[in-house]
Each structure stands twice: as structure tokens, then as C-alpha cells.
PASEBA-1860 file (N, C-alpha, C; in nm, 3 decimals):
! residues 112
1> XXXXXXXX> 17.690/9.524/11.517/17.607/9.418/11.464/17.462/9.462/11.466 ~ 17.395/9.445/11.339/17.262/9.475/11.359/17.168/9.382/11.398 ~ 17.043/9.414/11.404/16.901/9.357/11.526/16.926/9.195/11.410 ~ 16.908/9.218/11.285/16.891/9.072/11.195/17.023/9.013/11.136 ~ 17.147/9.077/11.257/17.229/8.992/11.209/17.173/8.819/11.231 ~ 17.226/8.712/11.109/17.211/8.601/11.136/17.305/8.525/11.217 ~ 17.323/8.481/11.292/17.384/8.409/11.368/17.395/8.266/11.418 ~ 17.517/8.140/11.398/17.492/8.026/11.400/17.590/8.004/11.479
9> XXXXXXXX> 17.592/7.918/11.570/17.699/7.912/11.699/17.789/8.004/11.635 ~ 17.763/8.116/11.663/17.864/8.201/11.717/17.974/8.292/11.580 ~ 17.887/8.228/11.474/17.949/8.315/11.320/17.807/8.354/11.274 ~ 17.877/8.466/11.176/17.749/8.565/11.112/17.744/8.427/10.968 ~ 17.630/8.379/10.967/17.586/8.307/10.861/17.434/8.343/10.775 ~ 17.467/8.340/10.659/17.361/8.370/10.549/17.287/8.284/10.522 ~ 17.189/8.204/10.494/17.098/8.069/10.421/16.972/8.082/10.410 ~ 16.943/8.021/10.297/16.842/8.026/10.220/16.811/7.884/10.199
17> XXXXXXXX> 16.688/7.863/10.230/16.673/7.679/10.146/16.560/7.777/10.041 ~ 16.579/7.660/9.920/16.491/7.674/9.787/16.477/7.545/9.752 ~ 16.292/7.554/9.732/16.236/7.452/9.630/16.291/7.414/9.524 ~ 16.270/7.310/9.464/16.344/7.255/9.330/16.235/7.140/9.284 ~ 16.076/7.179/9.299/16.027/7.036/9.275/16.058/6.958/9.203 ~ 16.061/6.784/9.209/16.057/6.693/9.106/16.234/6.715/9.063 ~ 16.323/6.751/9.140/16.474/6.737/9.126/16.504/6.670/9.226 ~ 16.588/6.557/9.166/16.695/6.473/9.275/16.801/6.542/9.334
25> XXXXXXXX> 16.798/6.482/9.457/16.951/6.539/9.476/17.061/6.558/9.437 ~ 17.089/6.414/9.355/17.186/6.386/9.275/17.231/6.518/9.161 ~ 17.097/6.526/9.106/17.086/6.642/8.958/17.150/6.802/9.032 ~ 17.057/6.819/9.161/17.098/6.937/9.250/17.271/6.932/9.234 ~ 17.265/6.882/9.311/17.381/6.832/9.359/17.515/6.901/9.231 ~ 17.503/6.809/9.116/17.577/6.829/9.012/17.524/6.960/8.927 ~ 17.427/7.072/8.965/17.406/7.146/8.946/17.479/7.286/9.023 ~ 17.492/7.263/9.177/17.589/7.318/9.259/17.775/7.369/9.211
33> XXXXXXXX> 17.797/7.209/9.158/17.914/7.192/9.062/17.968/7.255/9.020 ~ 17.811/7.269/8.912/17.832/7.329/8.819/17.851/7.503/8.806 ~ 17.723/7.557/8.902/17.759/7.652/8.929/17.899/7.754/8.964 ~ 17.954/7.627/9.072/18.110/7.665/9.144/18.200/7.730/9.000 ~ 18.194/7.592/8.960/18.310/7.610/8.819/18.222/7.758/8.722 ~ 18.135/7.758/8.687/18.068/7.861/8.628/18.096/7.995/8.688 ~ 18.061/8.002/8.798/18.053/8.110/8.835/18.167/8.190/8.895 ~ 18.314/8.159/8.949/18.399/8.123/8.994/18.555/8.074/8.907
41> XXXXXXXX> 18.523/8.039/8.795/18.627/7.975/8.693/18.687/7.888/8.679 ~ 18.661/7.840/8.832/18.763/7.662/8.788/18.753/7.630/8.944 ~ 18.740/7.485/8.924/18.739/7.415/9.041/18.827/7.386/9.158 ~ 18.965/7.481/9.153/18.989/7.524/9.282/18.953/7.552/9.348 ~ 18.862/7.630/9.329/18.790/7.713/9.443/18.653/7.637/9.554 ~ 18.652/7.506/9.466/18.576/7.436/9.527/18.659/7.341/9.671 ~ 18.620/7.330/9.781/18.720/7.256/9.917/18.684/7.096/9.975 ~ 18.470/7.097/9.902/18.452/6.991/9.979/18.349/6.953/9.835
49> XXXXXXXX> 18.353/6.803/9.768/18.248/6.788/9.680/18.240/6.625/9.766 ~ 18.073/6.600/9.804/18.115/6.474/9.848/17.977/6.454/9.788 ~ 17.972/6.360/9.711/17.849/6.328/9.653/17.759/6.215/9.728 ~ 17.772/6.198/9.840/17.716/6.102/9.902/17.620/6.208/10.005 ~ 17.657/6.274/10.041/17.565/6.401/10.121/17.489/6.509/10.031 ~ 17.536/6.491/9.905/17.489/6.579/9.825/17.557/6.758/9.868 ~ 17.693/6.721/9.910/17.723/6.861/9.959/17.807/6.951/9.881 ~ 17.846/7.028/9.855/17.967/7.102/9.814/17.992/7.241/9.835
57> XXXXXXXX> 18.127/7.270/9.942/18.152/7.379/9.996/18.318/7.437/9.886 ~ 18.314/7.554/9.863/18.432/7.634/9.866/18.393/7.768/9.818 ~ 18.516/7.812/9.827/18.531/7.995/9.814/18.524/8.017/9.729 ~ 18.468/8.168/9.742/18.466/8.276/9.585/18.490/8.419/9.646 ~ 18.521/8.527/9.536/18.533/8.616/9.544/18.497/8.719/9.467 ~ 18.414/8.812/9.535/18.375/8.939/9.434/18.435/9.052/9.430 ~ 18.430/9.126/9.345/18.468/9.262/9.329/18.368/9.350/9.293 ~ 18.315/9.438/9.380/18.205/9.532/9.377/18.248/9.681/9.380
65> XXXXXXXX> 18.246/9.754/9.302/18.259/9.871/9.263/18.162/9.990/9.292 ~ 18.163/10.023/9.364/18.091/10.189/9.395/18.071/10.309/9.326 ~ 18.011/10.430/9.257/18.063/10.496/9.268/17.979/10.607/9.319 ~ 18.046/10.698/9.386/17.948/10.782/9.466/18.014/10.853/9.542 ~ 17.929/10.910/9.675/18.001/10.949/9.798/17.994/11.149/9.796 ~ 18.069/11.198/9.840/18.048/11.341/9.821/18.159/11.377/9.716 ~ 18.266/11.319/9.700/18.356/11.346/9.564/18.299/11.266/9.423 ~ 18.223/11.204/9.450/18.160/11.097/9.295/18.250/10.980/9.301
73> XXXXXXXX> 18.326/10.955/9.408/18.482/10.864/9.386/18.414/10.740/9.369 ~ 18.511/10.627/9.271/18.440/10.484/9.280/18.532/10.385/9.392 ~ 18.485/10.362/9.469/18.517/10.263/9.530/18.511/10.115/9.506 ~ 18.639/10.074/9.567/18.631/9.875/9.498/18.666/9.772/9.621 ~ 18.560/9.715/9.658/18.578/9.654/9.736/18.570/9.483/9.739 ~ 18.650/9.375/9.785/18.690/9.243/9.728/18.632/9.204/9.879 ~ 18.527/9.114/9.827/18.399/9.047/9.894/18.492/8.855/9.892 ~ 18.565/8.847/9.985/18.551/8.673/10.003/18.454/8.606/10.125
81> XXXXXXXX> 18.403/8.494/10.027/18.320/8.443/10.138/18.343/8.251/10.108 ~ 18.273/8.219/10.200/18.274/8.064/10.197/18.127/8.010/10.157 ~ 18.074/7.936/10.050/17.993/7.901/9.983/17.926/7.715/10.035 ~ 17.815/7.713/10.089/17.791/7.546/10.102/17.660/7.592/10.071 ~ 17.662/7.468/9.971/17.510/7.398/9.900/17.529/7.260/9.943 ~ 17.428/7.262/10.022/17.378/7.090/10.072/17.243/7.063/9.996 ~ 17.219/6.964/9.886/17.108/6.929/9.805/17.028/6.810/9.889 ~ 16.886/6.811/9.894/16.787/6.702/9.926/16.693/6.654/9.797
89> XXXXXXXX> 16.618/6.573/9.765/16.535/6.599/9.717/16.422/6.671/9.671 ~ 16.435/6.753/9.604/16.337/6.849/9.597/16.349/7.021/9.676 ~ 16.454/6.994/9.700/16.552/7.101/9.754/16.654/7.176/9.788 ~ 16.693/7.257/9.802/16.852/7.271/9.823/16.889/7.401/9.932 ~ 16.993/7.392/10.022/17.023/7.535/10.114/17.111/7.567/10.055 ~ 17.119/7.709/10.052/17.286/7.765/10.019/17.304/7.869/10.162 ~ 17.400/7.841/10.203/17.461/7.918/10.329/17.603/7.936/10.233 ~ 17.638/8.082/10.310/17.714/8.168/10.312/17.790/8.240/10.430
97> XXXXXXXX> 17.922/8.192/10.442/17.962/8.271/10.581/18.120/8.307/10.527 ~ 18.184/8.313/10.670/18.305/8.378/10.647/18.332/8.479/10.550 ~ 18.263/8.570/10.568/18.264/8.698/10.452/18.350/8.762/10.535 ~ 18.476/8.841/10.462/18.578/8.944/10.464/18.554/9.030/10.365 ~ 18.556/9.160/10.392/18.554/9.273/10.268/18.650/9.346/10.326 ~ 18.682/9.356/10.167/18.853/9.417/10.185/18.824/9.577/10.095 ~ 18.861/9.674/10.102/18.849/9.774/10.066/19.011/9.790/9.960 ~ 18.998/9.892/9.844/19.093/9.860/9.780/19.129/9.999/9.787
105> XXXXXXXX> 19.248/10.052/9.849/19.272/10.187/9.870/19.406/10.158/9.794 ~ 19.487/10.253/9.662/19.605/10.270/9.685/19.663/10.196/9.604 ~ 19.590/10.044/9.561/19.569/9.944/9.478/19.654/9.848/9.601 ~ 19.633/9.844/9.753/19.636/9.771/9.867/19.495/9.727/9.856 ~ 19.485/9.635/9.947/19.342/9.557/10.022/19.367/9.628/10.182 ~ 19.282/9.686/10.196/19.262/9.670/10.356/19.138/9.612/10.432 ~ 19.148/9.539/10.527/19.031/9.453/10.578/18.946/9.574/10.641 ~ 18.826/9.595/10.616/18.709/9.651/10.684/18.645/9.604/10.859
END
């Protein structure tokens, strides 16, 4: 673990709050949504939408590709993590935790 790992009782957690002047929560909020389904493909992947907190948590997954190393080889590695946007007025956090990276050897996943 490095010196800036982030840390929140006791899990490695990511967050960022960002300005949004002159945006409701509400708009945030259904902007989060929107993102999920956008970015992600469909609203499975979303676990918690509660529009009264302005919150919405669920998973996504990346696939990040390498290529390099001392053979030029590309490497592919499948990034899941857990996604919460909590919206305020005029603001919004996005935290990020439960990240697993899986390495793709073989056309297996192996956990890192």
C-alpha cells in the first residue's frame, strides 16, 4: 500500500466532490442516472437509485489494454469497481471503491 493510499474505515476509497454551480440536486441527481446507463449500457448495473438522498450507487467495468513491456506484449486487464454519486445542491461526490483488477492471461481472468 502506498504513503496516499486513500482510506475510509478500513477500505481503499477514491472521492472527489465537484462544483456544479446554480444545479439542483434533483437535475444532479438525474444526471448521475444518466451517466450510469450511458456510460455502462443499461441500468443493471445500477444497485441503489433513491431520489430522496439524491444518491445512486452501482457497478461498472473496464477493460484497459496495455501494450508494452520488454516483448511489446499487450496486456488486458478488467477493472470492476463500485460507483456512488451522492448530489447536493450545487454539488456532487463521486466515490469509488471496491476495485478488483483482473488480469486476462490465456483468455482466463486472474485476480491481481
Amino acid at each position: 500500500m502506498g504513503l496516499n493510499t486513500p482510506f475510509i474505515n478500513g477500505q481503499v476509497v477514491y472521492q472527489k466532490v465537484f462544483n456544479a454551480p446554480g444545479r439542483p440536486a434533483a437535475v444532479l441527481y438525474s444526471y448521475a442516472e444518466l451517466w450510469f446507463v450511458k456510460r455502462f449500457k443499461n441500468f443493471n448495473n445500477i444497485q441503489i437509485q433513491d431520489e430522496v438522498i439524491a444518491r445512486v450507487v452501482g457497478n461498472g467495468t473496464d477493460i484497459l489494454t496495455f501494450k508494452g513491456g520488454l516483448l511489446g506484449m499487450e496486456l488486458t486487464y478488467h477493472v470492476t469497481m463500485t460507483i456512488q454519486i451522492d448530489s447536493r445542491d450545487g454539488r456532487y461526490r463521486a466515490r469509488v471503491s471496491n476495485v478488483v483488477i483482473e488480469i486476462e492471461d490465456a483468455n482466463k481472468l486472474k485476480t491481481l
